[in-house]
N, CA, C and O of each residue as an XYZ file, in Angstrom:
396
protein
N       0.832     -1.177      0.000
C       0.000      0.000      0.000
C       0.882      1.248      0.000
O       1.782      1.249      0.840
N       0.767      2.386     -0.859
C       1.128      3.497     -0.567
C       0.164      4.855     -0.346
O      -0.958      4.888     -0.852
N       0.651      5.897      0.395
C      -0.465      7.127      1.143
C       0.337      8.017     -0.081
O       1.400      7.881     -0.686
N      -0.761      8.986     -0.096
C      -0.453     10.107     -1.138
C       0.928     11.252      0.093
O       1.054     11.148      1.314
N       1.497     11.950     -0.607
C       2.006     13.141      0.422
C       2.186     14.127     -0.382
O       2.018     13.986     -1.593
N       2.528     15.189      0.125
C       1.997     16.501     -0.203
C       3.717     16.932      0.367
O       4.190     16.820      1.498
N       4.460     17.526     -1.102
C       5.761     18.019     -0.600
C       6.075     19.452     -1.130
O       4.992     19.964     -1.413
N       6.970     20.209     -1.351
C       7.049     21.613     -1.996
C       8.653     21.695     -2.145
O       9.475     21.801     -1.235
N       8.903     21.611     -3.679
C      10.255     21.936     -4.037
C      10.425     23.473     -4.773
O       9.725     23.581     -5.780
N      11.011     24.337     -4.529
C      10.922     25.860     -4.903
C       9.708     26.267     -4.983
O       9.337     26.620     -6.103
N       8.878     26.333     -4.023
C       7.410     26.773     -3.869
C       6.565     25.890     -4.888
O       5.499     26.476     -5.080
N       6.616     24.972     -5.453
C       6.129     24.087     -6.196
C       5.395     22.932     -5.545
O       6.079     21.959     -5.225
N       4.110     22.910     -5.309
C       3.611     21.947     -4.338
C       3.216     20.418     -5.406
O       2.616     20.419     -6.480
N       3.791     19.229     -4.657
C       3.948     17.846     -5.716
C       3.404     17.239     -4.505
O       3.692     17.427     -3.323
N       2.390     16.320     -5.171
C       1.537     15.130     -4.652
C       2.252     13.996     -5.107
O       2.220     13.715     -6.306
N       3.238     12.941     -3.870
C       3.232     11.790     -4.568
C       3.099     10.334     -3.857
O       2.871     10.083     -2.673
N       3.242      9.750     -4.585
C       3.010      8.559     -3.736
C       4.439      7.703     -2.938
O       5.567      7.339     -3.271
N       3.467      7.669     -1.565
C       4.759      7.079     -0.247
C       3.957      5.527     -0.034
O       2.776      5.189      0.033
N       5.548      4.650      0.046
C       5.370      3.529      0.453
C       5.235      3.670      2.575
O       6.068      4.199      3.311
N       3.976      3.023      2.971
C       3.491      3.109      4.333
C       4.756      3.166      4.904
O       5.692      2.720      4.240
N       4.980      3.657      6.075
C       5.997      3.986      6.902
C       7.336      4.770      6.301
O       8.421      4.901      6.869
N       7.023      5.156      5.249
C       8.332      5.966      4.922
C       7.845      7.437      4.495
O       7.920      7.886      3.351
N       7.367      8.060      5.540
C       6.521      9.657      4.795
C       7.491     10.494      6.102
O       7.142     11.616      6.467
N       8.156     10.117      6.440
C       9.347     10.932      7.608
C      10.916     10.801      6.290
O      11.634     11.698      5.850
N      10.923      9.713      6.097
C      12.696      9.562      5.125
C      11.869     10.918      4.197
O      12.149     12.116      4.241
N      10.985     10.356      3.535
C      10.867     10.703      2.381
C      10.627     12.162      1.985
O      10.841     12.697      0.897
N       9.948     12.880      3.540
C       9.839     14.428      3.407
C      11.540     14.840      3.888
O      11.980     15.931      3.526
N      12.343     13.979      4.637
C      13.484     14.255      4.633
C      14.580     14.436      3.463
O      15.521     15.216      3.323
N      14.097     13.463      2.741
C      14.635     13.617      1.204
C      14.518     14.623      0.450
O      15.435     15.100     -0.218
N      12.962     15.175      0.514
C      12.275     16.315     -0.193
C      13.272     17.672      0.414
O      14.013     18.522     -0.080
N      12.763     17.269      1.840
C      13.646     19.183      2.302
C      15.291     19.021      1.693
O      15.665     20.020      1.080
N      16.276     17.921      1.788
C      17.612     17.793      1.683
C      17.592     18.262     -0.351
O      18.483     18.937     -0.865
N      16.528     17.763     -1.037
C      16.488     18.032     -2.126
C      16.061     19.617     -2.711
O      16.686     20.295     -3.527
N      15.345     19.803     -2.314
C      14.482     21.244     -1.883
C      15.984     22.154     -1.342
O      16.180     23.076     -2.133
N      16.565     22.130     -0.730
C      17.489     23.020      0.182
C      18.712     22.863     -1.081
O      19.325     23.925     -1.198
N      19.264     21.615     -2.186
C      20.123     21.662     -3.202
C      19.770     22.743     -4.513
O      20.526     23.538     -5.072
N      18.354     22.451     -4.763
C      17.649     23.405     -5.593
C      17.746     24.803     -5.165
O      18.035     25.570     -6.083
N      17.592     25.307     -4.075
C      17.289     26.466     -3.676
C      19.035     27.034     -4.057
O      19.228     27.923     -4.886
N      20.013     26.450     -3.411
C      20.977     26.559     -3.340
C      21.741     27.038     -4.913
O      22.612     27.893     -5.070
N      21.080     26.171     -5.962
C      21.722     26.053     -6.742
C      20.771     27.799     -8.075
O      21.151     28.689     -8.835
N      19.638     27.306     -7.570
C      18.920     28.660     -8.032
C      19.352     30.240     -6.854
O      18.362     30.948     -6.667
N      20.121     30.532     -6.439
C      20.682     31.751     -5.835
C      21.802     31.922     -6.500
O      22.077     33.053     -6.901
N      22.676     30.821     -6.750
C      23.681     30.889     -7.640
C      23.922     31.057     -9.177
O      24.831     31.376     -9.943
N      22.394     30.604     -9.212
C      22.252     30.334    -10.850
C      20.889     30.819    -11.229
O      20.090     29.994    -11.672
N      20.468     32.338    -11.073
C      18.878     32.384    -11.195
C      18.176     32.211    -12.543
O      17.177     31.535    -12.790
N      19.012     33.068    -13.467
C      18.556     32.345    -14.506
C      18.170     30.690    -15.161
O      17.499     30.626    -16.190
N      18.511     29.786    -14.674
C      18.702     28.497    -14.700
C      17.241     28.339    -14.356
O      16.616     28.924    -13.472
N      16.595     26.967    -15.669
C      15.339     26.720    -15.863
C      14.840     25.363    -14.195
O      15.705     24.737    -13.581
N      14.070     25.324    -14.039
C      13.774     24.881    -13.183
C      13.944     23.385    -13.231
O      14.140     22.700    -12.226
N      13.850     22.883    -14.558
C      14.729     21.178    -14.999
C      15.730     20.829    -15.148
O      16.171     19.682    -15.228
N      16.554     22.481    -15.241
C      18.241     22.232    -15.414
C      18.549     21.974    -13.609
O      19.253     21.138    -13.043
N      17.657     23.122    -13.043
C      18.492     23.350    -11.199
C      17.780     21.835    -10.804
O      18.400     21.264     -9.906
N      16.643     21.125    -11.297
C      16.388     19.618    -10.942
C      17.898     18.505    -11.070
O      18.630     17.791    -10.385
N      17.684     18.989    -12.455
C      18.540     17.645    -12.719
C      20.204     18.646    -11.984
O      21.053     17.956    -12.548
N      20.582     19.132    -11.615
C      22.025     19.716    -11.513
C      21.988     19.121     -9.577
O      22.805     18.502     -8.896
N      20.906     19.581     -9.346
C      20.687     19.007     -7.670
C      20.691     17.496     -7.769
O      21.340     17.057     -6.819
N      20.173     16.417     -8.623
C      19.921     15.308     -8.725
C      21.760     15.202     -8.912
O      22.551     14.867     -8.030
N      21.983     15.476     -9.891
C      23.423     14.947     -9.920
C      24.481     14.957     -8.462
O      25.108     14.074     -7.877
N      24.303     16.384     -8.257
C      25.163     16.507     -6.790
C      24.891     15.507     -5.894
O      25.724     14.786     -5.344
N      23.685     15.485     -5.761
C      22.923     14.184     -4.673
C      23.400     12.956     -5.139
O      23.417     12.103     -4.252
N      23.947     12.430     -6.654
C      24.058     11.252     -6.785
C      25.684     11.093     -6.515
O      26.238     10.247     -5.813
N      26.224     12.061     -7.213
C      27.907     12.030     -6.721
C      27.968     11.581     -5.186
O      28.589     10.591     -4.800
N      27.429     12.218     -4.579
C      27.485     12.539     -3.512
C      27.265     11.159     -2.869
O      27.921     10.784     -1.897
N      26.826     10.822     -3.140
C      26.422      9.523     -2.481
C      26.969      8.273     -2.957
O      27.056      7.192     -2.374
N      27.325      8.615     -4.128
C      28.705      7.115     -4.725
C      29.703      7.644     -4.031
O      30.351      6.813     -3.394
N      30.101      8.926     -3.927
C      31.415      8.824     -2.753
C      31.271      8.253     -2.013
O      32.091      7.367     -1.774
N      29.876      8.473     -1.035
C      29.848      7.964      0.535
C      30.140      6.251      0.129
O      30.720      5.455      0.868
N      29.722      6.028     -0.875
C      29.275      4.459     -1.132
C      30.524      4.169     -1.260
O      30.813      3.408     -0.336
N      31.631      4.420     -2.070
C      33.042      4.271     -2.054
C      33.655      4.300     -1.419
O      34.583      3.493     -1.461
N      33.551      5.435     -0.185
C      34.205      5.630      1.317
C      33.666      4.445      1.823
O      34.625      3.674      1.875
N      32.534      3.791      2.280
C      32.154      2.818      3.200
C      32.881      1.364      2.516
O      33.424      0.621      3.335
N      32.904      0.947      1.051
C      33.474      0.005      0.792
C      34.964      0.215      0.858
O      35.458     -0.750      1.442
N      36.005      1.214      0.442
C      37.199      1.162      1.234
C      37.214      0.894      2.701
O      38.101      0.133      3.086
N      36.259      1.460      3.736
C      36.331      1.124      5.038
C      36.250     -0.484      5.886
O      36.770     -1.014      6.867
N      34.936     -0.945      4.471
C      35.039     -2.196      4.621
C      35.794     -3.186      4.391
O      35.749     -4.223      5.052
N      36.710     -2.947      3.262
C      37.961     -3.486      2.993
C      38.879     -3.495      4.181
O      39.429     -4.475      4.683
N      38.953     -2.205      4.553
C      39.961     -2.340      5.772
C      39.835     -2.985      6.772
O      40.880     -3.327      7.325
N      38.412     -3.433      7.441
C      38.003     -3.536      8.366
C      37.827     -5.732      8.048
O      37.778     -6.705      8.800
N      37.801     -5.567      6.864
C      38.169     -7.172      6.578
C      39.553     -7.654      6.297
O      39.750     -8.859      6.139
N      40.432     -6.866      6.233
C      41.784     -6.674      6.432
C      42.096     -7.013      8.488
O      42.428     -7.954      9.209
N      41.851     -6.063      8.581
C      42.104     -6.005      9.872
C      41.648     -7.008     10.939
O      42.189     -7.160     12.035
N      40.580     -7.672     10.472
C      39.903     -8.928     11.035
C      40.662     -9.773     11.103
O      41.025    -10.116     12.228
N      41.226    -10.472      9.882
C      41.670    -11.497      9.373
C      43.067    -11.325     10.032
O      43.517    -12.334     10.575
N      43.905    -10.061     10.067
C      45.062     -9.851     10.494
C      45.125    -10.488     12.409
O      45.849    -11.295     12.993
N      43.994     -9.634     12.829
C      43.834    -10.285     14.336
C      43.511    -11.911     14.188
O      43.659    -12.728     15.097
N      43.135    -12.141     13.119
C      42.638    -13.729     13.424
C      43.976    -14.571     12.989
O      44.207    -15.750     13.258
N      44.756    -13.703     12.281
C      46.146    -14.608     11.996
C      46.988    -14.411     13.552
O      47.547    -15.400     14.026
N      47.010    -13.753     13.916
C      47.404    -13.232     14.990
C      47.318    -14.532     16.938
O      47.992    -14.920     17.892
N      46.146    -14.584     16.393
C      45.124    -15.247     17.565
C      45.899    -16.352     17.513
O      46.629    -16.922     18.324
N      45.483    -16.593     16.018
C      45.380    -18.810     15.272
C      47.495    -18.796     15.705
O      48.050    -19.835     16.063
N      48.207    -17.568     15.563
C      49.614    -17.689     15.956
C      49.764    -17.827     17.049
O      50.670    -18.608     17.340
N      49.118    -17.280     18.025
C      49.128    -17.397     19.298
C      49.013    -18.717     20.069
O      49.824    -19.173     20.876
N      47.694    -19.314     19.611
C      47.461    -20.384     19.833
C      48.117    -21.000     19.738
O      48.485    -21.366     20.854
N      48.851    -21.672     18.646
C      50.112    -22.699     17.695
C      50.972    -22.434     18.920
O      51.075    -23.239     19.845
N      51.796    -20.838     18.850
C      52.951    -21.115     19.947
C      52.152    -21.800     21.576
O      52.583    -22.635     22.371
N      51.327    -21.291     21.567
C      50.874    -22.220     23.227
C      51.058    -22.815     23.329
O      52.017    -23.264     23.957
N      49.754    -23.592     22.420
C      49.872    -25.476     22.627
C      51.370    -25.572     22.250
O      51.956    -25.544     23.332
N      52.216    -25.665     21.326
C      53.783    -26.175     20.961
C      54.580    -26.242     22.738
O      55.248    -27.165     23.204
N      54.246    -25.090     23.321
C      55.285    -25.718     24.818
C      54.806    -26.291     25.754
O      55.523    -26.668     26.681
């Protein structure tokens, strides 16, 4: 099931449809999207209202393959670093039991 919601990007009021329990992310999305537009129309007033869409859409998407790139380098490390303590441990062990 989805509920209708009622959002406003540059004074532009849009009806759309929310999957149940997500009308909090999703007006969160709207204002974080809403606040790129605004941003990008002070800088750029002339700029048509599908160019400052899609120019905010892009920033938002960069933006977020970084984060996505930062978290998989982190995860790399962090499966690095596992394995390093677990070589570590499994060494530990070996010298024990041996005396």
């Amino acid at each position: 099931m989805s509920q209708e919601l009622k959002i406003t990007l540059l004074d532009k009021p849009l009806t759309i449809a929310c999957p149940d329990g997500q009308a909090s992310a999703l007006l969160e999305s709207a204002a974080l999207l809403n606040e790129q537009m605004r941003t990008i129309q002070q800088k750029k007033p002339t700029t048509s209202l599908l160019n400052i869409a899609l120019i905010a859409a892009l920033n938002i998407c960069h933006e977020l393959l970084t984060h996505q790139q930062q978290h998989q380098l982190d995860s790399d490390k962090i499966t690095l670093l596992t394995q390093l303590v677990e070589q570590a441990l499994d060494s530990s062990e070996n010298s024990t039991e041996i005396r």
